[in-house]
Backbone bond lengths (Angstrom), bond angles and torsions (degrees), N, CA, C in turn:
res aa  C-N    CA-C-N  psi(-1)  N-CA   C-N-CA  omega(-1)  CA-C   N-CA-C  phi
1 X - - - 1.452 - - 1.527 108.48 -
2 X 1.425 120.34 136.87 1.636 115.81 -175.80 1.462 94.01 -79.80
3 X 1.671 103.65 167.28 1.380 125.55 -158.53 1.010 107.85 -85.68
4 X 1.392 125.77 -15.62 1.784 125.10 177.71 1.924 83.49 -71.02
5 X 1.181 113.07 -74.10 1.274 137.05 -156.18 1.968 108.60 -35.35
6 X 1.294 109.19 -35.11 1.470 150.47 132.05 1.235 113.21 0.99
7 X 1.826 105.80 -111.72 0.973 159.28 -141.43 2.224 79.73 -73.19
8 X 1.267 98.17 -60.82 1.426 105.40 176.35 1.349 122.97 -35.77
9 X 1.377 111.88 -79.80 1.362 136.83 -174.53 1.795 98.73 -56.49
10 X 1.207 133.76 -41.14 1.319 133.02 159.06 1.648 124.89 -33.90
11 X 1.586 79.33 -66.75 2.262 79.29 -179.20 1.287 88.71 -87.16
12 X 0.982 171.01 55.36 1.666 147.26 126.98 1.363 100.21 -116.89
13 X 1.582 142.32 -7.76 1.556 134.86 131.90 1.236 99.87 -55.83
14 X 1.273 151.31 -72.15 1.338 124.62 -158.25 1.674 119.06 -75.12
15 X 1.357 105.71 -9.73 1.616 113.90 168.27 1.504 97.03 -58.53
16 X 1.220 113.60 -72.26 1.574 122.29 -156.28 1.508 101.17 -60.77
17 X 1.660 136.47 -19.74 0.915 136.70 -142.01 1.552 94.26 -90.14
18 X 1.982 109.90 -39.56 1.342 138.70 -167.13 1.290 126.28 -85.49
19 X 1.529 92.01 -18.83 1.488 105.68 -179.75 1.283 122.74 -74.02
20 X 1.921 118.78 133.89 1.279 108.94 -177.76 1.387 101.98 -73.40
21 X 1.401 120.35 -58.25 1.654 131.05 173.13 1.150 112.00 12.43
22 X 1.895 110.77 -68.98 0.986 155.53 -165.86 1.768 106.36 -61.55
23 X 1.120 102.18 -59.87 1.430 101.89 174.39 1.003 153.89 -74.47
24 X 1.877 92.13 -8.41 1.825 130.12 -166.06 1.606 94.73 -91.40
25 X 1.551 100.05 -15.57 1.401 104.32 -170.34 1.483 128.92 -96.24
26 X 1.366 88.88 -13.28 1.305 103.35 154.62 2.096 92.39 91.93
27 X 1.310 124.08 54.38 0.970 128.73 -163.93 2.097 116.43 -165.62
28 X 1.803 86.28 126.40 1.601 79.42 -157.16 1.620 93.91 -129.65
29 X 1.237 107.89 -176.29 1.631 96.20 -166.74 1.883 96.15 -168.56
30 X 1.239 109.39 133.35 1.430 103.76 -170.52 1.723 97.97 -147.36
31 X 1.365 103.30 159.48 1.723 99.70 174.10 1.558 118.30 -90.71
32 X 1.029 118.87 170.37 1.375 123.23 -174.71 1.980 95.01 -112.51
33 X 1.583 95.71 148.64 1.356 97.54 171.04 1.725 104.95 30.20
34 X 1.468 123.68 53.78 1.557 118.28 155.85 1.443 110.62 63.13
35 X 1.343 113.30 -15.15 1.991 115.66 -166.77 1.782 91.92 -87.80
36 X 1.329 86.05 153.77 1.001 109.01 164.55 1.987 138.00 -101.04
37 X 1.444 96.48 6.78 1.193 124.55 -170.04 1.867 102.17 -104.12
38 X 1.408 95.91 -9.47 1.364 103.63 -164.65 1.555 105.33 -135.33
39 X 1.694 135.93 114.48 1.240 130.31 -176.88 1.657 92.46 -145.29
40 X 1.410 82.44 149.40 1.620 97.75 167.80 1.627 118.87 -129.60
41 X 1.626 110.81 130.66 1.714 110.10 -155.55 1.600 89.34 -122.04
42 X 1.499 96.30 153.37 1.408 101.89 158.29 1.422 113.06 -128.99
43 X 1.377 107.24 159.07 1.440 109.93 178.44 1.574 108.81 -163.97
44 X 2.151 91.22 137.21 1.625 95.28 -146.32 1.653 85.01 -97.94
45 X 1.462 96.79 145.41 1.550 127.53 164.00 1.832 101.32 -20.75
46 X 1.408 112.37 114.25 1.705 117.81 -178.92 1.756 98.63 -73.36
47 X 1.391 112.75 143.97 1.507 115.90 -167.70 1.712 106.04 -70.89
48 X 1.140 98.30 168.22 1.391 110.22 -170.37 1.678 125.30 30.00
49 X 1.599 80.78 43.47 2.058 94.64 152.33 1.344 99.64 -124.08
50 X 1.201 132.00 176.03 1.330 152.16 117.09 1.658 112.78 8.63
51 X 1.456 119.16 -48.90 1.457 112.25 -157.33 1.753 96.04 -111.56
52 X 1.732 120.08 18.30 1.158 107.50 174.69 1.747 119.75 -77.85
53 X 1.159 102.45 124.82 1.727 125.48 161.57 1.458 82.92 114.78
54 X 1.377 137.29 20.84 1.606 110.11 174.10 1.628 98.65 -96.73
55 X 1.118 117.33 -179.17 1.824 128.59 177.36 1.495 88.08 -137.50
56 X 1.337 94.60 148.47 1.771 124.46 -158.04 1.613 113.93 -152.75
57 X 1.168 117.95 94.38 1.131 143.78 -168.06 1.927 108.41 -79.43
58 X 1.010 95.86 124.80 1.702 111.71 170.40 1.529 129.05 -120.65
59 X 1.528 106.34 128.99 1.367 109.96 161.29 1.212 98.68 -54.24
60 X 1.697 113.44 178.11 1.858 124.41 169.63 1.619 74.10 -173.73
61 X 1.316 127.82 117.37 1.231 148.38 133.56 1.703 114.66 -82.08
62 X 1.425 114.08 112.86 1.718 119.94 170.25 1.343 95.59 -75.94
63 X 1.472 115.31 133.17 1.752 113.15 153.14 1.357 110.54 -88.22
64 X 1.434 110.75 166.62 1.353 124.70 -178.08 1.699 92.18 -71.94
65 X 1.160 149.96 -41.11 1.244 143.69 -160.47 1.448 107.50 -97.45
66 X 1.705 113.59 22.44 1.810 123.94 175.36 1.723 86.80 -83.15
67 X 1.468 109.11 134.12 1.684 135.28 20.43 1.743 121.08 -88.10
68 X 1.969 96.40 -18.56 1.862 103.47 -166.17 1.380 93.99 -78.76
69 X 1.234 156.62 -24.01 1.415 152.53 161.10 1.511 121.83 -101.35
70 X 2.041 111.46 122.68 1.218 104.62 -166.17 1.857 107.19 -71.41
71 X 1.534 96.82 174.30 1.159 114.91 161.26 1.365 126.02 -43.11
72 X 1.578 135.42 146.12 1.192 136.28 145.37 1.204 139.71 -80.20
73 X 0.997 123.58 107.01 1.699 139.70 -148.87 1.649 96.37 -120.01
74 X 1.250 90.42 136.19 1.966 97.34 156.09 1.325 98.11 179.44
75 X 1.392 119.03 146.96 1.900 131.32 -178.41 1.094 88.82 -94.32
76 X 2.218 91.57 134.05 0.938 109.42 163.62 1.565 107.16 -102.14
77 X 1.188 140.39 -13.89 1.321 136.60 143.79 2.106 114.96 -32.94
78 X 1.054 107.74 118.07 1.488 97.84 -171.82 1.474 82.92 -73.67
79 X 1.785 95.40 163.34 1.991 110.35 176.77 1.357 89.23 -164.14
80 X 1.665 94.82 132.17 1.473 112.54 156.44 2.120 115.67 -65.72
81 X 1.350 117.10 95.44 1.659 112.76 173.94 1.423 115.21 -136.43
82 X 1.075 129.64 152.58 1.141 103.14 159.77 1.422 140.67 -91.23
83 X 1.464 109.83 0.77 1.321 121.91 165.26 1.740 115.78 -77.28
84 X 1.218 131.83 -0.99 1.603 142.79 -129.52 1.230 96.02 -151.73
85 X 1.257 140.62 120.53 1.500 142.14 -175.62 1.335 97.05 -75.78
86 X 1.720 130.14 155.53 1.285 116.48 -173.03 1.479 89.75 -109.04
87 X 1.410 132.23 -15.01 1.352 129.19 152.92 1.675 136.94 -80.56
88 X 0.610 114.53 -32.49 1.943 120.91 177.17 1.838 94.79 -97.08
89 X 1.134 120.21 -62.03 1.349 116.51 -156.39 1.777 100.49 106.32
90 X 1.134 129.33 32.84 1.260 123.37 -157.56 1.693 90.36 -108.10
91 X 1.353 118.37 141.26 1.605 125.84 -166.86 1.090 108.33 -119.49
92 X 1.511 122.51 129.98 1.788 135.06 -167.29 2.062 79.03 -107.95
93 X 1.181 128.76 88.06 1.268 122.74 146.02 1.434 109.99 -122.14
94 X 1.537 128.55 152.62 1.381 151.09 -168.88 1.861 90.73 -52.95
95 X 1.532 92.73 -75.93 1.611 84.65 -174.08 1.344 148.17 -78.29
96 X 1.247 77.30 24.16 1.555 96.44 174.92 1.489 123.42 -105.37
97 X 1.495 96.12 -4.92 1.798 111.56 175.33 1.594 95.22 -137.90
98 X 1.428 124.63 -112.23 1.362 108.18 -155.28 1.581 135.14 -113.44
99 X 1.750 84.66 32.50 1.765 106.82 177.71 1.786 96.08 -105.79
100 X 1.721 119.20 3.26 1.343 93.40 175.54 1.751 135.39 -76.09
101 X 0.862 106.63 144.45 1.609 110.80 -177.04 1.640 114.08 -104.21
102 X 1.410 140.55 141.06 1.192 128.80 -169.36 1.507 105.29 -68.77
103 X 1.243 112.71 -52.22 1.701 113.97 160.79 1.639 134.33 -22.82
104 X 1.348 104.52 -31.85 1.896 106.06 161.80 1.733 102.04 -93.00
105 X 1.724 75.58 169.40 1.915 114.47 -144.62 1.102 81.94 -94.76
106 X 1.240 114.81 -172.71 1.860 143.99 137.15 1.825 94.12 -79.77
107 X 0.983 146.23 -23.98 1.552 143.22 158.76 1.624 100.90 -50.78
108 X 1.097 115.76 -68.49 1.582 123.51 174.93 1.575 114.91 -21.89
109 X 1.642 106.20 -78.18 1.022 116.19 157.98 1.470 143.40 -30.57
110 X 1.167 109.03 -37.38 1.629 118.98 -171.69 1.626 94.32 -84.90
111 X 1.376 112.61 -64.11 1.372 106.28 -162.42 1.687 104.63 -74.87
112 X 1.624 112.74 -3.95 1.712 92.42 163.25 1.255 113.08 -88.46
113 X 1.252 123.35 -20.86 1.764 122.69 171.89 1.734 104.46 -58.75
114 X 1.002 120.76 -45.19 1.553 107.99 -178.14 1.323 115.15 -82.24
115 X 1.645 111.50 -21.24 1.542 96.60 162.55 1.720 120.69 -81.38
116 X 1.387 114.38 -12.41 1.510 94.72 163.17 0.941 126.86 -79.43
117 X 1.603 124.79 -6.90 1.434 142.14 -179.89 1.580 102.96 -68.85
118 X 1.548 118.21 -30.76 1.845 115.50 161.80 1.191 87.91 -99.36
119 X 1.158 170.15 47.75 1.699 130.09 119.44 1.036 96.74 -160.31
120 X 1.441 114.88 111.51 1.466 136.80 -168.89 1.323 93.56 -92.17
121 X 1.217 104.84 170.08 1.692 124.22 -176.31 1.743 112.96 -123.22
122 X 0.867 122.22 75.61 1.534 119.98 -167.53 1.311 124.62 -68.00
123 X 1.844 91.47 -17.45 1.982 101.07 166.53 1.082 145.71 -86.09
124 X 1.381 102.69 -0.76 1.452 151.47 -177.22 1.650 113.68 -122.59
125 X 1.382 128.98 35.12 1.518 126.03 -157.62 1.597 100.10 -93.52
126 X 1.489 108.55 168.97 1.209 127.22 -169.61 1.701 111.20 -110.01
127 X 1.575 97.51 -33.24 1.503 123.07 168.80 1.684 125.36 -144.38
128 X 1.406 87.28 100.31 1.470 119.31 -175.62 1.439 115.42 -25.18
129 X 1.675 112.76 -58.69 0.990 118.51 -150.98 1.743 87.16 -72.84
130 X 1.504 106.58 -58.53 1.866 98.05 -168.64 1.472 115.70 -55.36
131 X 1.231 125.06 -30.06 1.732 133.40 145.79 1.430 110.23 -15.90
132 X 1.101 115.32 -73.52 1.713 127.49 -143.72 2.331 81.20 -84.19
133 X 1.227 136.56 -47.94 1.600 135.93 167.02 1.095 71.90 -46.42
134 X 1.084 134.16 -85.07 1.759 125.70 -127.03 1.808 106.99 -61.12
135 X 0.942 113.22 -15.81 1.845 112.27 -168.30 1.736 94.52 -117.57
136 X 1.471 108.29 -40.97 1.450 112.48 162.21 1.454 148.04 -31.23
137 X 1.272 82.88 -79.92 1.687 114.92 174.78 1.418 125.11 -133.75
138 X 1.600 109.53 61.89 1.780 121.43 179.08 1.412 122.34 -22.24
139 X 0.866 100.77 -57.63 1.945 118.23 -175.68 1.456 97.43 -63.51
140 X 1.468 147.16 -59.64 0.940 145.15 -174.43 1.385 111.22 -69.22
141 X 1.394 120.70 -53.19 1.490 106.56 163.92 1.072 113.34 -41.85
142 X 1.218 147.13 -54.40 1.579 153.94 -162.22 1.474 107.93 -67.37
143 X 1.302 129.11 -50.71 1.305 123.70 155.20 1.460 141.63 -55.67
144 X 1.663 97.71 -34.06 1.246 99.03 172.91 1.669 95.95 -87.68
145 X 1.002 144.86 -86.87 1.634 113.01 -175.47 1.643 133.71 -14.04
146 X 1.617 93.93 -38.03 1.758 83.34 166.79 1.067 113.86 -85.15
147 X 1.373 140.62 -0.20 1.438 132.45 174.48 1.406 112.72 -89.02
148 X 1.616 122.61 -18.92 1.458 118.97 174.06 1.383 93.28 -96.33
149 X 0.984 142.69 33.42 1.638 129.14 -163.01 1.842 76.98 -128.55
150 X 1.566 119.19 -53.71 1.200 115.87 -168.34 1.962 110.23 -77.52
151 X 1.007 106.97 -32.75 1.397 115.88 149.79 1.339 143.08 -23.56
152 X 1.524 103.48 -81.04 1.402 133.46 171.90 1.595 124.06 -81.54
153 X 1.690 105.55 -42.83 1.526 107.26 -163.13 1.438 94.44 -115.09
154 X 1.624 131.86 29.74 1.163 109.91 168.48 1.548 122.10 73.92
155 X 1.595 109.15 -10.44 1.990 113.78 159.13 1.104 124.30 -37.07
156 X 1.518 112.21 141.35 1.670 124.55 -142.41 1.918 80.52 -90.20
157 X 0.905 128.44 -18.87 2.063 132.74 -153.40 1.717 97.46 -113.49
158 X 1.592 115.68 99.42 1.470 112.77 151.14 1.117 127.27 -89.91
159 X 1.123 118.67 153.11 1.848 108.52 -178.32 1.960 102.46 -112.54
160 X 1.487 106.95 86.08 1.080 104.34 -167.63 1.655 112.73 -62.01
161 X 1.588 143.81 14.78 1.441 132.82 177.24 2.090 87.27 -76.68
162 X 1.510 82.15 -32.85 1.864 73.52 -166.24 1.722 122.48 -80.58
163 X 1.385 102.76 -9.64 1.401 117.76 158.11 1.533 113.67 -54.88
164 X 1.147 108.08 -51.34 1.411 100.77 -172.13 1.306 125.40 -103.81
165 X 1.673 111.26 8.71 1.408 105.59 134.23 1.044 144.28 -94.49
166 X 1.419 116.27 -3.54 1.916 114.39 159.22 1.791 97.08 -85.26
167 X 0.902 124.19 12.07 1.580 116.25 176.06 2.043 90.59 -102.52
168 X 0.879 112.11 -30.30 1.783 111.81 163.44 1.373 118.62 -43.60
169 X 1.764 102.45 -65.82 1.272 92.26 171.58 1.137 135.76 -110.15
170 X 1.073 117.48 11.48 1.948 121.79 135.38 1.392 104.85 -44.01
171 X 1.114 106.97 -65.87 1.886 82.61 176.84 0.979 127.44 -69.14
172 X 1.222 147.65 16.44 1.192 167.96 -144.59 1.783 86.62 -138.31
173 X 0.940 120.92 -2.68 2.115 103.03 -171.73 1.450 110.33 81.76
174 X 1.100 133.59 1.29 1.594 131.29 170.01 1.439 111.68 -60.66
175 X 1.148 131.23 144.77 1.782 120.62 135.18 1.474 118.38 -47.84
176 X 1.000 122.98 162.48 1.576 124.06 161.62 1.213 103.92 -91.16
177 X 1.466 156.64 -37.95 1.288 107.40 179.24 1.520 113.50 -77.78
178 X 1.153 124.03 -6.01 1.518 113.12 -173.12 1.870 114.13 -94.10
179 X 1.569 91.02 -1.15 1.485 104.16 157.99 1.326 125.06 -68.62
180 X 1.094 97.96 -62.82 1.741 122.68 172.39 1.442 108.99 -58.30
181 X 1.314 139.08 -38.75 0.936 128.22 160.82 1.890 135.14 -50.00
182 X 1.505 80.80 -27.33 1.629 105.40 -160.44 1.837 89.10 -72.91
183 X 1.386 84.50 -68.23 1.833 101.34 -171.03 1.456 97.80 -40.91
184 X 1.175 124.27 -74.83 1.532 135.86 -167.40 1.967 106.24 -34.96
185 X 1.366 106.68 -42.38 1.354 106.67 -176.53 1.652 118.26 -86.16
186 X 1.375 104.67 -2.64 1.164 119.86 176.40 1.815 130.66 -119.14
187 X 1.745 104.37 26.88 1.300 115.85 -168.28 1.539 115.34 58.89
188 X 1.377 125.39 27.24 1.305 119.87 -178.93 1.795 101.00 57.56
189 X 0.720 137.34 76.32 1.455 128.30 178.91 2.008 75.99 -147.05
190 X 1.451 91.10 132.40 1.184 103.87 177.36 1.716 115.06 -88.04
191 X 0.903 117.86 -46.82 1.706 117.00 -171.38 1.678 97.48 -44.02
192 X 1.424 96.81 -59.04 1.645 113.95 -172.70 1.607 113.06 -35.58
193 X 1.006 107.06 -53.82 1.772 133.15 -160.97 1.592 86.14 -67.17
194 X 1.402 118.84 -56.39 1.284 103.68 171.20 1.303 144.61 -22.25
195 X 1.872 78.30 -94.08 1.441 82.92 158.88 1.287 151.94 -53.09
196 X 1.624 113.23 -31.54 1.558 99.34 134.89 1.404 153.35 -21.13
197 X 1.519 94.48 -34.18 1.927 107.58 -154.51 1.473 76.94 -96.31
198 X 0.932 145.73 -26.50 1.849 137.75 -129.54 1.916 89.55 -129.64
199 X 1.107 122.69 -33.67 1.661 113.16 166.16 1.651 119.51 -74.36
């Protein structure tokens, strides 16, 4: 990694490390294997959405060309968003592709990932299908995000009708997450999800 690239990613880990901001926010960030090219962040569900009380885990890849090229970000915590792939974890945010400026942090970053986590962008989505629920069918987006939030990120709120339809088709020979996936993309309507899974 070059030494600007370095020297960078060094003091703005120990910024974020020091920061109350940072901590009020409920958001922590640590390296992997000692590198600095390599960090792993978490950041807890912002209150009164869908993903409050879950914890949400992030890659953070530094490039060698950090500060003029942003970071690589994607959750490895799965999340129902529509900015947030519900498969890769792959993130449609501005500054993370071609609104970055050399002037933002990894601080920048963190606390804009949890603010898109309250106000998603559905016109701008990363995953179509939870996009089109999300502008669609509010209430169901909202549940089904809190049900992968209680799922995946450890959320204090299950919505047990939807428990016991990926427990349908688990018995049925499914995996559960590819149940839950199914249902979720299909309004929880069970016949549907099926037949999906089975074509």
């Amino acid at each position: 990694m070059a030494n600007i690239a370095i020297s960078r990613i060094k003091r703005e880990f120990k910024e974020v490390i020091k920061s109350e901001e940072i901590a009020k926010s409920m958001i922590k960030v640590e390296l992997v294997n000692d590198n600095y090219s390599q960090l792993r962040g978490e950041i807890s569900g912002p209150p009164d959405t869908p993903y409050e009380g879950g914890h949400f885990v992030l890659d953070i890849k530094i490039p060698e060309t950090y500060p003029f090229n942003p970071p690589k970000v994607r959750f490895l915590t799965r999340i129902w968003h529509p900015n947030i792939s519900s498969v890769t974890g792959a993130i449609c945010l501005d500054i993370l592709k071609d609104q970055w400026a050399a002037a933002m942090t990894l601080r920048t970053v963190l606390l804009s990932l949890q603010a898109l986590m309250a106000a998603a962008e559905p016109d701008d989505p990363q995953d179509a299908v939870v996009a089109r629920q999300y502008k669609e069918h509010p209430d169901m987006f909202r549940k089904t995000a809190q049900h992968w939030t209680n799922k995946y990120a450890s959320g204090p709120r299950a919505v047990p009708e939807f428990d016991e339809k990926v427990c349908k088709l688990r018995d049925m020979g499914f995996e559960e997450q590819t149940a839950r996936a199914a249902l979720s993309s299909c309004e929880w309507n069970l016949e549907k999800a099926t037949e999906t899974l089975f074509s």
